[in-house]
C-alpha positions as CSV (number, residue, x, y, z in Angstrom):
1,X,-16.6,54.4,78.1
2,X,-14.8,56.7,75.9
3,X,-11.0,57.0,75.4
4,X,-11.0,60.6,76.9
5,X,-13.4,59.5,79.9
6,X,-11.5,56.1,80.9
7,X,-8.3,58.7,80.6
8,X,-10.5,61.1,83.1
9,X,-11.3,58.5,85.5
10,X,-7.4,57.3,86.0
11,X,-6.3,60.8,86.4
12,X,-9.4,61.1,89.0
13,X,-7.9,57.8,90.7
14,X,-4.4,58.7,90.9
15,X,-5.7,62.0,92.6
16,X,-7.7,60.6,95.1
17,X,-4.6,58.3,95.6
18,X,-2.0,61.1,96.3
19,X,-4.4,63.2,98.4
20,X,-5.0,60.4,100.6
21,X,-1.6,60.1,101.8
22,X,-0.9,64.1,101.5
23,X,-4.1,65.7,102.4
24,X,-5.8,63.1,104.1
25,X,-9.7,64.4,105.3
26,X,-11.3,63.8,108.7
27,X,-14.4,61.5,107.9
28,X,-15.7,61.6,111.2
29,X,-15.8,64.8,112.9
30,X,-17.3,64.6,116.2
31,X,-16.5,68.6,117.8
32,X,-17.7,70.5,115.0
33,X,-15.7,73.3,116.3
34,X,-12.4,72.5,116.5
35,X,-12.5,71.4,112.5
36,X,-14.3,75.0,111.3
37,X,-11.9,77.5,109.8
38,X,-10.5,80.5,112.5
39,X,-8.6,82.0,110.4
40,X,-10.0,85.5,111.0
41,X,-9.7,84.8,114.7
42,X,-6.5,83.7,114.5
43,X,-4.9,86.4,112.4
44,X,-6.1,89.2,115.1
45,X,-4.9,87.0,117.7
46,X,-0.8,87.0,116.1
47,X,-1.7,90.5,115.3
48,X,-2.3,91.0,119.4
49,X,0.6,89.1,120.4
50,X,3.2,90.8,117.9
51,X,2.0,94.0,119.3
52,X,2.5,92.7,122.4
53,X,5.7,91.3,122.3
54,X,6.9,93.8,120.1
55,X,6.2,97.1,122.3
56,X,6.5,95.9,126.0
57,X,8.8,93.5,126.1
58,X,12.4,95.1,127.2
59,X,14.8,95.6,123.5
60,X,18.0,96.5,125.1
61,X,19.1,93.5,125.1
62,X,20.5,92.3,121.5
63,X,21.1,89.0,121.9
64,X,17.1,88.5,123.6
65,X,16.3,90.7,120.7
66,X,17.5,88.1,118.4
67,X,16.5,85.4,119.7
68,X,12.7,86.7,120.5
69,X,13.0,87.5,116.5
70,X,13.7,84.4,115.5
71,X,11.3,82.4,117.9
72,X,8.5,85.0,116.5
73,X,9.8,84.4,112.8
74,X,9.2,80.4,113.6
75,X,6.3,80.7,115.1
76,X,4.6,82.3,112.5
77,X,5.7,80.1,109.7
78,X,4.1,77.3,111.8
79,X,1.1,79.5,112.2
80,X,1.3,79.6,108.2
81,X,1.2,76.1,108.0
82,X,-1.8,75.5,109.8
83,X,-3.0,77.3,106.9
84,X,-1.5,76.3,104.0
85,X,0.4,72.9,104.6
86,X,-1.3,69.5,103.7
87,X,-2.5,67.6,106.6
88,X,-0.2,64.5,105.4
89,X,-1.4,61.1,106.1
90,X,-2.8,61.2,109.5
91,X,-5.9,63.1,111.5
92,X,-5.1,62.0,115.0
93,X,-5.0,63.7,117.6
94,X,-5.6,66.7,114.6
95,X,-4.4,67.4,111.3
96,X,-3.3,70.7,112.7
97,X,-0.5,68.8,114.6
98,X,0.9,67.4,111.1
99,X,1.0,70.7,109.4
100,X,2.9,72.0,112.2
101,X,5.1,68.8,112.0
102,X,5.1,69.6,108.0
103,X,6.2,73.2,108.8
104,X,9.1,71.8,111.1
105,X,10.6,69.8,108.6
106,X,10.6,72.9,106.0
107,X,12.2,74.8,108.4
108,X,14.7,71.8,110.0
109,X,15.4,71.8,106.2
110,X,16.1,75.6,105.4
111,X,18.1,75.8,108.8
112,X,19.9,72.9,107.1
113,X,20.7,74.4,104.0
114,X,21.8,77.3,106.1
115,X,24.7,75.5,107.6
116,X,25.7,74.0,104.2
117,X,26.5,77.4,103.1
118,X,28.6,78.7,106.5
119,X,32.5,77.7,107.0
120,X,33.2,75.3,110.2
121,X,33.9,78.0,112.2
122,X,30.8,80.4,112.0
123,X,28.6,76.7,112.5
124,X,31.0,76.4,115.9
125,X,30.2,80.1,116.7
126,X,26.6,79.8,116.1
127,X,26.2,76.6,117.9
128,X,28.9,78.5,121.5
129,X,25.9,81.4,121.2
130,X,23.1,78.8,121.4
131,X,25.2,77.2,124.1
132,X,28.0,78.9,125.4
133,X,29.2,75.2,127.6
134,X,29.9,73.3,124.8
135,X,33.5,75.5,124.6
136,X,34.2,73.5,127.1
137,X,33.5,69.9,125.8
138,X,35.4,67.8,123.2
139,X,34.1,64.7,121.6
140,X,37.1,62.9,122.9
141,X,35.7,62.8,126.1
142,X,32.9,61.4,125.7
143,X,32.2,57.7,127.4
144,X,34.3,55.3,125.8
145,X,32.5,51.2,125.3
146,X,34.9,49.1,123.2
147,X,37.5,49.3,126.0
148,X,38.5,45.8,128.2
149,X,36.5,44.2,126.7
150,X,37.6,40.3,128.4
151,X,36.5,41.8,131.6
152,X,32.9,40.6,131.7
153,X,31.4,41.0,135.0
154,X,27.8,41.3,135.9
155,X,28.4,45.0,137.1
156,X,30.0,45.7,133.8
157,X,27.1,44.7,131.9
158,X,24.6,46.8,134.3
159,X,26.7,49.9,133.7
160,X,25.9,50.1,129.9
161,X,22.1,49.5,130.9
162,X,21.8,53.0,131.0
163,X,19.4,55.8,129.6
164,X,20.6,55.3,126.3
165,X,19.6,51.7,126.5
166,X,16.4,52.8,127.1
167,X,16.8,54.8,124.7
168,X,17.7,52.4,121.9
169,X,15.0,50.0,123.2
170,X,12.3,52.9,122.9
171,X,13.3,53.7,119.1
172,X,13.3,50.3,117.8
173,X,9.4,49.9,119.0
174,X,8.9,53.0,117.4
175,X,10.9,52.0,113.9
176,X,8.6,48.2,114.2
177,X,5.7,50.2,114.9
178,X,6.6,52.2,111.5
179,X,7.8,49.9,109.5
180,X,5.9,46.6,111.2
181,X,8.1,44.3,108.5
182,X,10.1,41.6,110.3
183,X,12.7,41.7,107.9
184,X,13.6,44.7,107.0
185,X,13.8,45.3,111.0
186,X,16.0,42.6,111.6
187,X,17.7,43.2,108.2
188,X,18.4,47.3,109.2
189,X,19.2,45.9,113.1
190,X,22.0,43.5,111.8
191,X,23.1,45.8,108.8
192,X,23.5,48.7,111.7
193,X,26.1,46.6,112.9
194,X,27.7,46.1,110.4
195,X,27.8,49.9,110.0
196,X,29.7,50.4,113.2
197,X,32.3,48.3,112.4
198,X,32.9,49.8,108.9
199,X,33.1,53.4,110.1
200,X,35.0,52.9,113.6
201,X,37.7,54.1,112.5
202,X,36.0,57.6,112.1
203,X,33.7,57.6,115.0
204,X,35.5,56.0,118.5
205,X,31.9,55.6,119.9
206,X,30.9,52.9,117.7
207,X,34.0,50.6,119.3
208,X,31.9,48.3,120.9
209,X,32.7,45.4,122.7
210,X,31.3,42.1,121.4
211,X,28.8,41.0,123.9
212,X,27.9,45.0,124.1
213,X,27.3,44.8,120.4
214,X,25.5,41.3,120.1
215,X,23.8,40.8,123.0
216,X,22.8,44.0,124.4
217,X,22.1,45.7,121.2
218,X,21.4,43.4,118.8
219,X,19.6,40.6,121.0
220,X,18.2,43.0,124.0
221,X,17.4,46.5,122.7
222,X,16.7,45.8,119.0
223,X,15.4,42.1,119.2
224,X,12.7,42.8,122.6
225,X,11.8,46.5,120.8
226,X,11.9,44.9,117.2
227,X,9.0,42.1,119.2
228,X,7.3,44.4,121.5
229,X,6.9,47.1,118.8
230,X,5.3,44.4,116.6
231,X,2.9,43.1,119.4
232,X,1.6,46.6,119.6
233,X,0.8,46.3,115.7
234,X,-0.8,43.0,115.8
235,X,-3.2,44.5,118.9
236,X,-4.2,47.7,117.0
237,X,-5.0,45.4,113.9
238,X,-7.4,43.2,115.5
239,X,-8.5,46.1,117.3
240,X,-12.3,47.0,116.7
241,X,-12.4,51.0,115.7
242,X,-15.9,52.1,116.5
243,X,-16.1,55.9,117.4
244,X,-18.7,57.4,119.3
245,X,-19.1,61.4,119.3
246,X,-17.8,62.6,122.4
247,X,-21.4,64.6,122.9
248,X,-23.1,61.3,122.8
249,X,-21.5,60.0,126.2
250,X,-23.0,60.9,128.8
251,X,-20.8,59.8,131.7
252,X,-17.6,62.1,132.9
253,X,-15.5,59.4,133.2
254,X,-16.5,58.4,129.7
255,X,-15.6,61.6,128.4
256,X,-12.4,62.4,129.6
257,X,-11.5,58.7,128.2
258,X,-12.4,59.4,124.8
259,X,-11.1,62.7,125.0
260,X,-7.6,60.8,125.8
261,X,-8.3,58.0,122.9
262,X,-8.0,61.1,120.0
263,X,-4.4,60.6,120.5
264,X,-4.8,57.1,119.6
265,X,-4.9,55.8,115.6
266,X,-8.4,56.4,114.4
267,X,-7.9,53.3,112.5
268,X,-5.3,51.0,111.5
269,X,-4.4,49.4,108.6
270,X,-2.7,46.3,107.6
271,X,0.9,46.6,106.0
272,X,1.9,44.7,103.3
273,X,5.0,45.4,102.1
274,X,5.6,42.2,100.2
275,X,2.6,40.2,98.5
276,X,3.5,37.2,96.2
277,X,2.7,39.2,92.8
278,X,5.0,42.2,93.9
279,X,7.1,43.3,91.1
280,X,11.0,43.5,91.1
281,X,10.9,47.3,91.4
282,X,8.9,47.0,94.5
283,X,11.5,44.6,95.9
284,X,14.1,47.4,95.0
285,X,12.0,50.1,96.7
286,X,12.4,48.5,100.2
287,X,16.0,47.5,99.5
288,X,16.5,51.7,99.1
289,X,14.2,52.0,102.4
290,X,17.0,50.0,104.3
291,X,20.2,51.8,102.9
292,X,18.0,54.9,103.6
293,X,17.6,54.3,106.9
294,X,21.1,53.1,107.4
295,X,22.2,56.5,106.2
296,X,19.4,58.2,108.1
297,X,21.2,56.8,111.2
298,X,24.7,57.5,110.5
299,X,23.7,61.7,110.2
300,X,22.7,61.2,113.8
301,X,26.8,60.1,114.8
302,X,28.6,62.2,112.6
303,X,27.0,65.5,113.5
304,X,27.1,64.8,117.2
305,X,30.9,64.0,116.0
306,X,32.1,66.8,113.1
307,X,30.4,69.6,115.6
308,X,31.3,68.0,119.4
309,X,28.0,67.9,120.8
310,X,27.6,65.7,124.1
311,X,25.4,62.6,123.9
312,X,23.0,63.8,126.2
313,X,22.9,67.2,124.6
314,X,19.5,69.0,124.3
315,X,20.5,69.7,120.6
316,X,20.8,66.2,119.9
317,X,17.6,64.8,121.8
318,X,15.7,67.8,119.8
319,X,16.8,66.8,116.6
320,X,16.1,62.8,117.5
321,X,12.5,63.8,118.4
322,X,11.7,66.1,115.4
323,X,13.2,63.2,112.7
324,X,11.3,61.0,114.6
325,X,7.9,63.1,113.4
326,X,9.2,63.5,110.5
327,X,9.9,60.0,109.5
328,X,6.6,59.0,111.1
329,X,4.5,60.3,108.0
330,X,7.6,60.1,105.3
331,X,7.1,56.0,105.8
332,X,3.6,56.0,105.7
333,X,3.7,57.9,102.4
334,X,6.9,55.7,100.8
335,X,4.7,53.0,102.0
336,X,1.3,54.5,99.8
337,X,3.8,55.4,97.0
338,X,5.7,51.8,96.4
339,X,2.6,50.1,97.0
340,X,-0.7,51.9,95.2
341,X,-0.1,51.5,91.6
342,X,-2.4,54.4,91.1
343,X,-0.6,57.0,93.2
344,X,2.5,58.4,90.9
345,X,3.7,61.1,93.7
346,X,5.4,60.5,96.6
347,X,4.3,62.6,99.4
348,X,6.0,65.9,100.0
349,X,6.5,65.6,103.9
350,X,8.6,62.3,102.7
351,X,10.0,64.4,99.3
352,X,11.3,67.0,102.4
353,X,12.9,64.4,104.3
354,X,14.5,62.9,101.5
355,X,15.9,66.3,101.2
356,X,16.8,66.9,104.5
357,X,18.8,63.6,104.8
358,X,20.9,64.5,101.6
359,X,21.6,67.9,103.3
360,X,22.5,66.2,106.6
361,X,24.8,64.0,104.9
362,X,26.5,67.2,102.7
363,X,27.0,68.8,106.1
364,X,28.9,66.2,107.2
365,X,31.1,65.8,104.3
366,X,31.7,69.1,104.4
367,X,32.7,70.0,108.0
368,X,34.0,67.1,108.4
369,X,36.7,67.1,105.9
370,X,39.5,66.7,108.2
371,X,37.9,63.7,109.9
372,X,36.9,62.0,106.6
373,X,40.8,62.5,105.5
374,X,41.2,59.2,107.8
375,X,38.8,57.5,106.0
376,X,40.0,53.6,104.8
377,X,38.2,53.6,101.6
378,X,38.7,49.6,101.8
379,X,36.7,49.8,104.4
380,X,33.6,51.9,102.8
381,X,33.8,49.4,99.6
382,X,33.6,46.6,101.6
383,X,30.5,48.2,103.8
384,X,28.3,49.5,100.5
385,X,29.0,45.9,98.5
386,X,28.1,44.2,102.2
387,X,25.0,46.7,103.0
388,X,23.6,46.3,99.0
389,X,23.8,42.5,99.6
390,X,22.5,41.8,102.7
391,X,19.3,44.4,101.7
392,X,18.8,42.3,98.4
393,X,19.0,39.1,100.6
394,X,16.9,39.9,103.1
395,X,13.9,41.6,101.1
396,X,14.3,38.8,98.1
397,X,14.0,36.6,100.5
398,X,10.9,37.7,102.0
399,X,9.4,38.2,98.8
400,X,10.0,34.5,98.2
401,X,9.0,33.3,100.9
402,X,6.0,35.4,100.6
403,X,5.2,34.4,97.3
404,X,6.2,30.1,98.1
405,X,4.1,30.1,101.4
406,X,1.1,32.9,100.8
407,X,-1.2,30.9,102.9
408,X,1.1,30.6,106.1
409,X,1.2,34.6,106.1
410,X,-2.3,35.3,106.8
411,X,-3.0,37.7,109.7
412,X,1.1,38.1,110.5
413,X,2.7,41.8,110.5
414,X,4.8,41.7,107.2
């Protein structure tokens, strides 16, 4: 081949590459219907409900007229990306569902950058008018843990067993069913630790007592998720994916079941972060993944902290839910990007949640200038030099233990 056409044919490869992971196709389309374009249908259907909403709907009421306006401005930009966002790296249940889930994080993001750019006090206004109760709450009053802490009685233990528990147990499945790496999990698990310890003197809800921090998170809700998270993994791999059209079953009862298995993985592939001839940059990619995620976590605390939002707050279990379907695709294309040594973009619904974890972390800084004014810097030395360590440990050691005993790994989640 010629110099031009070998230099065509990379370009070709590192296309296909990056539009695998951002535009992924459906292969198999079984409904013909629900994968055609409606885009005429669907722009005289907004038309009839902004007409709707717009004219009969009651407008003496300004604050419902806000609101209505900027429910309607969402919902259009969502309706926008169903037309114009990538699908990402996933089909299932429809790649409809991951543009909307693209067009969440742009927005997350510009309401984000919004906040950056507002004083303390208009964020504290804004957030009373979303939720005029939390006047009445202070972070201070929230349920304290790291308190008598030699008083270890069965019903003690059973009290912290509560929703958050479940809670913590649920998110560490879903971080080993997104990562499905036994080290970094265990590496990000103890490093979280670690974490709480280092910025307790900022946040009083990560004063923990001992057997509250080792044994029922570490050991209980990270360790059984971390394992059953895993086992889920190791199932879908050995899983057979053979997909019959849904017009080809003839049975009800057969229908209505794969009509429920399109919210299931229409395949699954093997992870691999580590292989023995991964290069050093590699090994510094997931290192970054680990610190990332450790900041990625600490966002969560200090906003529920700088702005006094309740535990159980609906603001708080909203956000948790939407980064969770945002981080969902943003590993699977970090994943593609470290890995594939033809793809030379990362993703862009991972490029947007890079972004929006930088602006989460500015917003803290920001508002919470007072609270960072206690800050031991001592204390945030010793954390970075112990969290850059124990990431380097942890993945180096995989790696060589990958690259020592290659044949012992076959078939195990890595």
């Amino acid at each position: 081949m010629r110099p031009r056409e070998v230099e065509k044919v990379s370009t070709r490869a590192r296309f296909n590459s990056f539009s695998a992971i951002n535009e992924k196709e459906v292969d198999d389309i079984t409904l013909e219907f629900f994968y055609k374009p409606h885009t005429i249908t669907l722009l005289l259907t907004s038309i009839g409900a902004v007409v709707f909403f717009a004219f009969v709907r009651d407008t003496e009421d300004v604050e419902k007229n806000i609101w209505s306006g900027l429910l309607c401005c969402c919902f259009f930009f969502l309706i926008i990306s169903i037309l114009a966002f990538p699908n990402g790296p996933f089909t299932r249940p429809h790649p409809a569902i991951w543009r909307i889930v693209f067009g969440m994080s742009v927005l997350y993001l510009l309401g984000c950058l919004f906040v950056l750019f507002q004083n303390t006090e208009t964020v504290r206004k804004i957030l009373y008018w979303v939720d005029p109760k939390l006047k009445e709450f202070h972070i201070d009053l929230d349920k304290e843990y790291g308190v008598n802490c030699s008083d270890i009685t069965i019903e003690r233990i059973w009290s912290h067993v509560d929703v958050f528990a479940v809670g913590h147990f649920l998110g560490w499945m879903f971080k080993a069913i997104l990562i499905r790496h036994m080290g970094i999990l265990w590496a990000t698990s103890i490093m979280w630790e670690i974490t709480e310890l280092a910025f307790a003197h900022l946040l009083p809800n990560f004063i923990e007592c001992w057997w509250d921090a080792l044994i029922l998170d570490v050991l209980l809700c990270n360790g059984f998720g971390i394992w059953c998270g895993l086992r889920i993994c190791r199932i879908l791999e050995m899983r057979e994916y053979k997909w019959e059209s849904i017009k080809d079953i003839h049975s009800t009862t057969g229908k209505i079941k794969r009509a429920f298995l399109q919210f299931t993985p229409e395949s699954w592939t093997s992870v691999r972060w580590l292989d023995p001839k991964c290069s050093y940059m590699r090994v510094f990619a997931f290192c970054e993944l680990v610190l990332f995620w450790q900041l990625s976590e600490l966002n969560t605390f200090f906003l529920k902290h700088v702005f006094d939002l309740p535990t159980a707050h609906y603001l708080v279990s909203a956000r948790l839910i939407l980064i969770g379907l945002f981080v969902a695709p943003s590993v699977r294309q970090f994943y593609c990007y470290v890995t594939d040594t033809t793809c030379k973009r990362v993703g862009t619904q991972c490029w947007v949640y890079g972004f929006i974890m930088v602006t989460e972390s500015l917003i803290c800084i920001k508002h919470g200038t007072e609270l960072f004014k206690q800050t031991h810097p001592m204390n945030i030395v010793i954390w970075l030099i112990i969290q850059f360590l124990l990431s380097v440990i942890f993945v180096m050691g995989y790696a060589y233990y990958h690259k020592t005993y290659p044949a012992t790994n076959k078939g195990k989640i890595h």
